[in-house]
DRENRO-47837 format. One record per residue (C-alpha): x, y, z. Coordinates in nm, 3 decimals, padded with zeros to 5 digits, m for minus. Layout:
<nodes>
NODE, X, Y, Z
...
</nodes>
This chain:
<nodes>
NODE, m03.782, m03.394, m00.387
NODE, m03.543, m03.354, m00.664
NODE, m03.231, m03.150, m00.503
NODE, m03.246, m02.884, m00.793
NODE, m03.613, m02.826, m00.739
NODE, m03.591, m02.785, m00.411
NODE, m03.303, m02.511, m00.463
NODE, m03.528, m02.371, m00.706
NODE, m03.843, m02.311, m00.523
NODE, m03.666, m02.207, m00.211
NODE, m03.426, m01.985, m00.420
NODE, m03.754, m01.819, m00.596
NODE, m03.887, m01.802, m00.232
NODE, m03.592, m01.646, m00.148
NODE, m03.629, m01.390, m00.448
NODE, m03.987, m01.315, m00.407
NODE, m04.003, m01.229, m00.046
NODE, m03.696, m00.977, m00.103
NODE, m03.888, m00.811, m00.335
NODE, m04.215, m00.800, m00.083
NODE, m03.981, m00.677, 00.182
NODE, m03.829, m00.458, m00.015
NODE, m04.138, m00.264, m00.158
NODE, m04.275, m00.303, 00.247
NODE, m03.973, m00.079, 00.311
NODE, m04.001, 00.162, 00.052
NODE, m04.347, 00.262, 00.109
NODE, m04.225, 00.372, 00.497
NODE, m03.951, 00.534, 00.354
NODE, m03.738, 00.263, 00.605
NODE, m03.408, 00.103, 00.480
NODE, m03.462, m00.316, 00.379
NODE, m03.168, m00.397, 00.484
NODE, m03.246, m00.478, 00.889
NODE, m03.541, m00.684, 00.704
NODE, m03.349, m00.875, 00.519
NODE, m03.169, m00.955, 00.794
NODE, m03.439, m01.059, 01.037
NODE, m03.572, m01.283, 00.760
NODE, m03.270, m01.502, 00.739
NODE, m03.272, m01.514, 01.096
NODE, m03.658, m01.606, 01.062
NODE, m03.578, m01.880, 00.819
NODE, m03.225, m01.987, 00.901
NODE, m03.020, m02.227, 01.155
NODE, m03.252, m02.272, 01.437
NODE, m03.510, m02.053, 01.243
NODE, m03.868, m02.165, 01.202
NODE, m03.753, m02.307, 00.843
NODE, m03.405, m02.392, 00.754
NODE, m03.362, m02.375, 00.423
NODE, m03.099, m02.615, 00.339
NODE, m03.104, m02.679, m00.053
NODE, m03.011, m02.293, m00.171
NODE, m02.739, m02.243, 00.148
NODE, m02.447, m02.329, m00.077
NODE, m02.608, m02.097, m00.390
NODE, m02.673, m01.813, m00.099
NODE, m02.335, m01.838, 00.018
NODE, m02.184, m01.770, m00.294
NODE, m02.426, m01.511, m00.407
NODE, m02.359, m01.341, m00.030
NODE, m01.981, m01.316, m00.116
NODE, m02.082, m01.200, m00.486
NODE, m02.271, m00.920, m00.301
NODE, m02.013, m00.761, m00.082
NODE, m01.813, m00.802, m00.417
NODE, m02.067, m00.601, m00.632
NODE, m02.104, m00.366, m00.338
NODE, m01.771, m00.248, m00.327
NODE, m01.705, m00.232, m00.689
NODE, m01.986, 00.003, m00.772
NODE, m01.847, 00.214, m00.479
NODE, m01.500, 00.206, m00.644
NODE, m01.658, 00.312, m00.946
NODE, m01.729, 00.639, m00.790
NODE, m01.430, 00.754, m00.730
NODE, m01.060, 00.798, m00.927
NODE, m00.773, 00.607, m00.820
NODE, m00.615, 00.991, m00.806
NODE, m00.869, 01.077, m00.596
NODE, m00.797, 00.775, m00.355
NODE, m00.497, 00.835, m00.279
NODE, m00.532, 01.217, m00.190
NODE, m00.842, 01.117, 00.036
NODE, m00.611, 00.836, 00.196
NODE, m00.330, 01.101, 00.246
NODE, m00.571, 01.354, 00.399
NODE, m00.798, 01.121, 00.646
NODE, m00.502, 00.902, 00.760
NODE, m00.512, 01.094, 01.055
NODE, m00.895, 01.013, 01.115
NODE, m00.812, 00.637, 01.082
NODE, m00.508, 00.678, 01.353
NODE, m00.886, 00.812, 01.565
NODE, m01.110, 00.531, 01.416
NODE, m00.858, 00.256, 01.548
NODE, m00.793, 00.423, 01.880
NODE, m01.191, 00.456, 01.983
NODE, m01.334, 00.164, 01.844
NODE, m01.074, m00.097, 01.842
NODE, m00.988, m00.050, 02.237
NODE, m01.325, m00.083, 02.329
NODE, m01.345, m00.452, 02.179
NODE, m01.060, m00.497, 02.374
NODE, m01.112, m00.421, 02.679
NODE, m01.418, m00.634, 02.689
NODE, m01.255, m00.920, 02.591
NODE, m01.006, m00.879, 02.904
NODE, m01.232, m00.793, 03.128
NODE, m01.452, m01.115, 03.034
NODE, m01.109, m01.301, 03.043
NODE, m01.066, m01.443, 02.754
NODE, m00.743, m01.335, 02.710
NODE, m00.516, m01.174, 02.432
NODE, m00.545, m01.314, 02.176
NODE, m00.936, m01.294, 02.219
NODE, m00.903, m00.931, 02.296
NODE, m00.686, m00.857, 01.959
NODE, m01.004, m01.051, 01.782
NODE, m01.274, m00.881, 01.957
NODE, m01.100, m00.561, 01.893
NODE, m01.094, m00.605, 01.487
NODE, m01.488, m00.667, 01.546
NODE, m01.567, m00.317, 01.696
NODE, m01.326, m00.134, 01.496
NODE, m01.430, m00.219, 01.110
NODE, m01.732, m00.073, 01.006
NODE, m01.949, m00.293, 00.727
NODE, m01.841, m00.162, 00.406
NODE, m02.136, m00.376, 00.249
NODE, m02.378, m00.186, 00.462
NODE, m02.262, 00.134, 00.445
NODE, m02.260, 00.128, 00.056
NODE, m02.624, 00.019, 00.042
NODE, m02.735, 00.288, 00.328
NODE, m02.579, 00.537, 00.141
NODE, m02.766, 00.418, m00.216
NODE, m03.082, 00.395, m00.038
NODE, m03.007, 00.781, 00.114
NODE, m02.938, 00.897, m00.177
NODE, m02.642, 00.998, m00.047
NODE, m02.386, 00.944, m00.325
NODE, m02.297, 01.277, m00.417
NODE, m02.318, 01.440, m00.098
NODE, m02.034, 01.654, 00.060
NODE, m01.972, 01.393, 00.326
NODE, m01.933, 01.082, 00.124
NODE, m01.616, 01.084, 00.046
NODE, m01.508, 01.117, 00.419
NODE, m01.729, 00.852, 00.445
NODE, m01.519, 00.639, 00.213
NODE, m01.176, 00.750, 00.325
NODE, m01.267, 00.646, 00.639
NODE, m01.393, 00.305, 00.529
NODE, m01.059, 00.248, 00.264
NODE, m00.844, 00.321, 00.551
NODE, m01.014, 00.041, 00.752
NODE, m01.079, m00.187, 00.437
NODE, m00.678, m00.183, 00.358
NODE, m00.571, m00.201, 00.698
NODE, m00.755, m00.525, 00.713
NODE, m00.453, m00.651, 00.486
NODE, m00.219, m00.584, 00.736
NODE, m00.491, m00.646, 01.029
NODE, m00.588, m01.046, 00.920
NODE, m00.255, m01.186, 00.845
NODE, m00.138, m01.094, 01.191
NODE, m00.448, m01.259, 01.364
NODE, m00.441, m01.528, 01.187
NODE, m00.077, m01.591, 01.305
NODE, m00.109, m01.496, 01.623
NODE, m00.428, m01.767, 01.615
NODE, m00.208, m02.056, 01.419
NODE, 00.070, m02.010, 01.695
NODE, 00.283, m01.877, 01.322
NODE, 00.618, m01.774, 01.438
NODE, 00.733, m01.441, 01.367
NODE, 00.919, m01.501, 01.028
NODE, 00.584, m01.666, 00.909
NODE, 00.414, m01.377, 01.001
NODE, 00.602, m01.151, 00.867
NODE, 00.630, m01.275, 00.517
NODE, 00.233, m01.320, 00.496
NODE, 00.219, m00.932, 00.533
NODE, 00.507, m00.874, 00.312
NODE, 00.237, m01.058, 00.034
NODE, m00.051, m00.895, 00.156
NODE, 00.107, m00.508, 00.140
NODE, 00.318, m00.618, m00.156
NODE, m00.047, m00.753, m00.351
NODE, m00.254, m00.391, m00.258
NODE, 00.092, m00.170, m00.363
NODE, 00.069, m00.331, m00.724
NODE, m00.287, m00.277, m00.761
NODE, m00.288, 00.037, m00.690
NODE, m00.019, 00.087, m00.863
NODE, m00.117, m00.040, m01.162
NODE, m00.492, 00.188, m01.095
NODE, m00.265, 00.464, m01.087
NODE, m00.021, 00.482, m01.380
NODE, m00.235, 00.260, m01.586
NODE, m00.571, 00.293, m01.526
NODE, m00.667, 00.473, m01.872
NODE, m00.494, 00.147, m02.070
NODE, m00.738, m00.080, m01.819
NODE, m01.036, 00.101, m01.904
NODE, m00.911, 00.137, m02.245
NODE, m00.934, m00.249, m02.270
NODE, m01.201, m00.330, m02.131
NODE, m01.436, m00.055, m02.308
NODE, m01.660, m00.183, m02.527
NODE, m01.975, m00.045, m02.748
NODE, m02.150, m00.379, m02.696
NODE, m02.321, m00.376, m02.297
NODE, m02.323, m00.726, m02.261
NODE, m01.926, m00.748, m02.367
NODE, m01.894, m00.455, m02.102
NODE, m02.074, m00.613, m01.839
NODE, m01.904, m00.963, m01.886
NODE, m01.566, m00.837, m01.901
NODE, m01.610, m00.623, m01.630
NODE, m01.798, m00.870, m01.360
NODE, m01.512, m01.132, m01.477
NODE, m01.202, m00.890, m01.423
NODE, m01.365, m00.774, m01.052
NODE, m01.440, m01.156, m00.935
NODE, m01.115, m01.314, m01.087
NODE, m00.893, m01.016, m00.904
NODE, m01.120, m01.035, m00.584
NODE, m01.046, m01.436, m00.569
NODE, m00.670, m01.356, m00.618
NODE, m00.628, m01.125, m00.325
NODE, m00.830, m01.335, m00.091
NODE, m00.604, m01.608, m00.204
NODE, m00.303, m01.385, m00.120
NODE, m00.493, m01.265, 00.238
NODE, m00.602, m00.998, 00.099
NODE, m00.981, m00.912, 00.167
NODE, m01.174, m00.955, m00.196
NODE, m01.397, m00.627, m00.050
NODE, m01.060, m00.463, m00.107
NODE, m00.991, m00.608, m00.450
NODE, m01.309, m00.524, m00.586
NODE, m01.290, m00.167, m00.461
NODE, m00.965, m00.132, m00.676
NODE, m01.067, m00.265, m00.948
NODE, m01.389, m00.032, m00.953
NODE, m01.125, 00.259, m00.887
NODE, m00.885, 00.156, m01.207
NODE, m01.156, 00.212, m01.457
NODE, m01.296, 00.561, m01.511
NODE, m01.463, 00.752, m01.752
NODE, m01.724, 00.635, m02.010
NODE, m01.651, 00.289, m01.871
NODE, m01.732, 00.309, m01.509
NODE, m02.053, 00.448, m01.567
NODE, m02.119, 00.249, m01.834
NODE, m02.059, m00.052, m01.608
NODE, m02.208, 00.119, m01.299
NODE, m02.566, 00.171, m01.499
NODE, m02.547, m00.243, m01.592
NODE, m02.421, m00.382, m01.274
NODE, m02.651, m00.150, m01.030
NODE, m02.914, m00.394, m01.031
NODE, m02.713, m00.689, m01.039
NODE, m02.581, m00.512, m00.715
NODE, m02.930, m00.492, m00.580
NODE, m03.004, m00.865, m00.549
NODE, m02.697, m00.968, m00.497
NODE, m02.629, m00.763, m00.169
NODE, m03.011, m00.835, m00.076
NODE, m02.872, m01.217, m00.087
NODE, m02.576, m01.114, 00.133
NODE, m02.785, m00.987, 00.457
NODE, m03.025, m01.256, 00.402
NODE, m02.757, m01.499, 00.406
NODE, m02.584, m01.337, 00.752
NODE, m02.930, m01.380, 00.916
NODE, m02.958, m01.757, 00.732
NODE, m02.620, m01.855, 00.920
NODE, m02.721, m01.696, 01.322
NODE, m02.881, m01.946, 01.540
NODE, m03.137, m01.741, 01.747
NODE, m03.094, m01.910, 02.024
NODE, m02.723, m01.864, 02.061
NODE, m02.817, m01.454, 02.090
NODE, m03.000, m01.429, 02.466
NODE, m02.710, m01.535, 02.699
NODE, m02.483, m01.269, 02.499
NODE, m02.709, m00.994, 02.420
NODE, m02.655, m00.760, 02.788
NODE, m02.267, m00.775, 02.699
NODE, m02.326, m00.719, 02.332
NODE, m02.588, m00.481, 02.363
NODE, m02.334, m00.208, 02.620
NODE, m02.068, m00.300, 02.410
NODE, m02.284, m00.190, 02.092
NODE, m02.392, 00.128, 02.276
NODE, m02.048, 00.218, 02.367
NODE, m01.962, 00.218, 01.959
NODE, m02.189, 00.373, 01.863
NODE, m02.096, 00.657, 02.028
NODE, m01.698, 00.634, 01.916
NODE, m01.815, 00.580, 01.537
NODE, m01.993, 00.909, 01.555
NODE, m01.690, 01.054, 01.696
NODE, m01.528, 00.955, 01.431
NODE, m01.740, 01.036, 01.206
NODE, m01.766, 01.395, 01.401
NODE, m01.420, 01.436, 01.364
NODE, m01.310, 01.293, 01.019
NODE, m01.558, 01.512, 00.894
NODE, m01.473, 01.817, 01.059
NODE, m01.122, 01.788, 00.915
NODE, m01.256, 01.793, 00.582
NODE, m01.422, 02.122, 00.624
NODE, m01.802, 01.938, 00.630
NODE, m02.035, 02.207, 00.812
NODE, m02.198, 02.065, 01.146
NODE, m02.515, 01.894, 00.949
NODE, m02.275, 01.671, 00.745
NODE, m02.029, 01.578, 01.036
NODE, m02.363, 01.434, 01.234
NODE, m02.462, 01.243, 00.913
NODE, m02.061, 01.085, 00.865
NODE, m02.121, 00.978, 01.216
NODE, m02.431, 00.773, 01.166
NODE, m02.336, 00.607, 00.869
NODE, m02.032, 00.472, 01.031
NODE, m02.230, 00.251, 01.271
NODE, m02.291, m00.004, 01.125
NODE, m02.091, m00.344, 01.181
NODE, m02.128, m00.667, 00.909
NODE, m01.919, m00.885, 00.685
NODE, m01.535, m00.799, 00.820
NODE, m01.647, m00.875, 01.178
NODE, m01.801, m01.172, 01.107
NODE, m01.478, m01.259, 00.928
NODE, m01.291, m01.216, 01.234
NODE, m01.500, m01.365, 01.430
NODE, m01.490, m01.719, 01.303
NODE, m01.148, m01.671, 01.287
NODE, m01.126, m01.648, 01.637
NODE, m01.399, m01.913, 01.778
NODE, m01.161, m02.200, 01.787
NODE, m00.975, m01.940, 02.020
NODE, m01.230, m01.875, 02.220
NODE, m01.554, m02.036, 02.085
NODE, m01.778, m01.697, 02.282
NODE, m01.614, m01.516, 02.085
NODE, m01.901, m01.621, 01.818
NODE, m02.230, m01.542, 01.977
NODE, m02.133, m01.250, 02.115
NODE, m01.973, m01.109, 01.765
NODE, m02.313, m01.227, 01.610
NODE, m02.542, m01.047, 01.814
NODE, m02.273, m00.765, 01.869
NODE, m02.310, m00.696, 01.456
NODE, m02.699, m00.788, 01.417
NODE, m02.791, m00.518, 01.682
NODE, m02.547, m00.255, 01.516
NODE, m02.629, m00.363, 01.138
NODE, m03.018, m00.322, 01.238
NODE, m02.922, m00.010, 01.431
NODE, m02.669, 00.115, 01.148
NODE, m02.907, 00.221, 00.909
NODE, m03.127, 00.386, 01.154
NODE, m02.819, 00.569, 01.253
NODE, m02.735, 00.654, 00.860
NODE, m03.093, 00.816, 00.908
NODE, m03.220, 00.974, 01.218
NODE, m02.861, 01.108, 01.369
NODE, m02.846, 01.448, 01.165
NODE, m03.226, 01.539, 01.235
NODE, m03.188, 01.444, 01.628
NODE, m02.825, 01.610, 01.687
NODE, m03.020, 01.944, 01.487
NODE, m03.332, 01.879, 01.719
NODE, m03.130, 01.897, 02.011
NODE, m02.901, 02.170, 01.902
NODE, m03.227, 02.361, 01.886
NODE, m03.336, 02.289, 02.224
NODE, m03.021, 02.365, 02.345
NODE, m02.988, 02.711, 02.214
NODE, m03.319, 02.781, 02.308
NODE, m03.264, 02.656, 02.689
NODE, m02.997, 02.910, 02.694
NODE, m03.224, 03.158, 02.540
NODE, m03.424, 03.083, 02.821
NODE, m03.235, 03.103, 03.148
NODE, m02.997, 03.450, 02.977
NODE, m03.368, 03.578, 02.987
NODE, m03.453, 03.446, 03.342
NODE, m03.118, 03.625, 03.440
NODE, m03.126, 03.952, 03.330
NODE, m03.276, 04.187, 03.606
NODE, m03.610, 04.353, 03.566
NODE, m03.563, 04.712, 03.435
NODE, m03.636, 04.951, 03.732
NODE, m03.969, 05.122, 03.776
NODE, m03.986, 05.504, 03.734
NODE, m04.020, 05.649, 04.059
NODE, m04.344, 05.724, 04.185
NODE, m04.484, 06.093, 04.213
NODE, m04.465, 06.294, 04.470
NODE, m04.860, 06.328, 04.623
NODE, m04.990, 06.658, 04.615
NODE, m05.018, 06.864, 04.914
NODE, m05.263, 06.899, 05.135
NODE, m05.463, 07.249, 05.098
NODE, m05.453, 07.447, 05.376
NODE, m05.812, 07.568, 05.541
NODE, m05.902, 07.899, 05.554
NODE, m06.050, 08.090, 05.841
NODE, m06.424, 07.991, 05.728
NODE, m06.266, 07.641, 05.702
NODE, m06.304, 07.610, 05.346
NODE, m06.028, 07.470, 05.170
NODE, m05.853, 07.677, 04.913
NODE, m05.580, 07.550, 04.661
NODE, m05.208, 07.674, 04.622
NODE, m05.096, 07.852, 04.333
</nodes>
């Protein structure tokens, strides 16, 4: 078979069963995105189907996704507003590193792969999926909610400290002596300061220029400024999640929601493409001998992330309801450990299963989280206050019985022995 019909029927393939999957989900009122992912697993390496003329076009649509995903995000928010939410949650970031990074490493040691291993596995636990998180909190309808943008601090804070995070694994993997190091950083820190720089004192003359009456001018401009800037910074080690997120903060007004209206569905396949593609590229088999490990170490952050959540939230002045939701939608793990991860298997090459299944448990799990963790906490606050209700009721001492009457006397007999009563 030709090779572009054979991309083109498994691309429509592709396309179709999304949709099917997709509408499956919506009628249960479930998330798609854990189906999406157990489909490319279905049909990937290993899978019962590989489908090897559309991986290249699914690749580039996955990385297209995370793109889209973090632009529309960006497009939320102010580059103003950015900055005051980075100034304020900083503090719940110094928490997000210290619970779920130290976890990641820890395991590494005590598996004993050593440092350099544990400094990998640690960058896997810590970042939560920005890709995920974005969709969860679409499919939530969550958007406008009093939590969100905790939600996002929390997730910029990890997103930019990924510029500072990669370049220093990926010396510490080449061997890179210190000066090497350091001037990779230098780049990295240097490339995010101008950006948001430039969002910042300039944003209304980017928005300005890229306005336009006509939608398709708007959307072309637009799609072309986000992928061209999102290639540069991953050129200059800087994430293209994190490009794409500035860019999306730079414009404002009539022209981010002119652009977030056009590029919302665009979005929607895109990042469907991007989970099916991180299934597509995990070899089932490769998941058993991991999973124990992976599956305590999954449990364990869960728990931090909704912590941190707990807390990040609390700072902001969220009421208890809203903490418990931050905390769930933090779960989930995706594209940034996976990232790390294959930067670290020629390392230690167990570094990879265990990542994989590590993230497909917790990006499954993630969205669940996003969902059920405010209802449960609130169902067991309830049965908590109402045990105590309970046993302060047990406790309390009866209330004491009025004392009994007196009986009346006896009436004394009479000389005829008839008995006659007293006054």
């Amino acid at each position: 078979m030709h090779d572009t019909t054979a991309l083109l029927i498994e691309l429509g393939a592709i396309i179709l069963g999304l949709g099917i999957l997709g509408r499956l989900a919506g009628r249960v009122g479930f998330s798609p995105i854990p189906l999406y992912l157990l489909a490319g697993l279905a049909f990937g390496h290993g899978g019962m189907i590989p489908l090897n003329a559309s991986e290249e076009f699914v690749s580039t649509g996955a990385e297209i996704g995370v793109i889209l995903l973090l632009l529309l995000l960006g497009l939320e928010y102010s580059a103003s507003e950015l900055v005051t939410n980075l100034k304020t949650q900083y503090p719940s970031g110094i928490v997000d590193f210290t619970l779920n990074a130290v976890p990641g490493a820890v395991a590494a040691l005590v598996l004993g792969w050593g440092a350099v291993a544990a400094v990998a596995l640690a960058g896997v636990t810590w970042i939560s999926s920005s890709g995920v998180i974005a969709k969860v909190l679409g499919d939530l309808g969550r958007l406008g909610n009093r939590e969100t943008p905790v939600i996002l601090g929390v997730l910029v804070i990890e997103d930019l400290a990924m510029a500072v995070y990669l370049p220093l694994l990926t010396a510490l993997l080449a061997g890179m002596s210190l000066a090497g190091g350091s001037l990779t950083l230098l780049i990295s820190l240097g490339t995010v300061g101008a950006v948001l720089y430039l969002a910042l004192r300039h944003g209304r003359l980017i928005s300005r220029a890229v306005s336009s009456d006509n939608p398709e001018m708007l959307l072309l401009v637009v799609l072309g400024l986000t992928v061209l800037v999102a290639g540069v910074a991953q050129q200059l080690q800087v994430s293209a999640a994190v490009g794409a997120f500035l860019v999306g903060i730079a414009l404002s007004g009539e022209v981010a929601e002119g652009a977030h209206h056009l590029l919302t569905p665009m979005r929607d396949l895109f990042a469907a493409v991007f989970f099916v593609f991180f299934g597509l590229n995990t070899d089932p088999a490769a998941i058993p001998p991991v999973l124990v490990p992976a599956l305590i170490l999954a449990v364990v952050t869960t728990g931090t992330k909704v912590a941190t959540g707990w807390y990040a939230a609390r700072r902001a002045g969220v009421k208890s309801a809203g903490r418990w939701r931050t905390g769930g939608t933090l779960v989930a793990r995706g594209e940034f450990s996976i990232v790390i991860a294959g930067l670290a298997v020629g390392v230690e090459p167990r570094i990879g299963p265990l990542a994989t299944a590590y993230v497909l448990i917790l990006v499954i799990l993630g969205p669940l989280a996003a969902r059920w963790t405010e209802p449960l906490a609130r169902r067991a606050l309830r049965r908590t206050v109402k045990a105590k209700a309970t046993a302060t009721t047990a406790s309390d001492p009866a209330p004491a019985s009025p004392p009994e009457s007196a009986p009346a006397p006896e009436p004394a007999p009479d000389s005829t022995g008839t008995a006659t009563a007293h006054g």
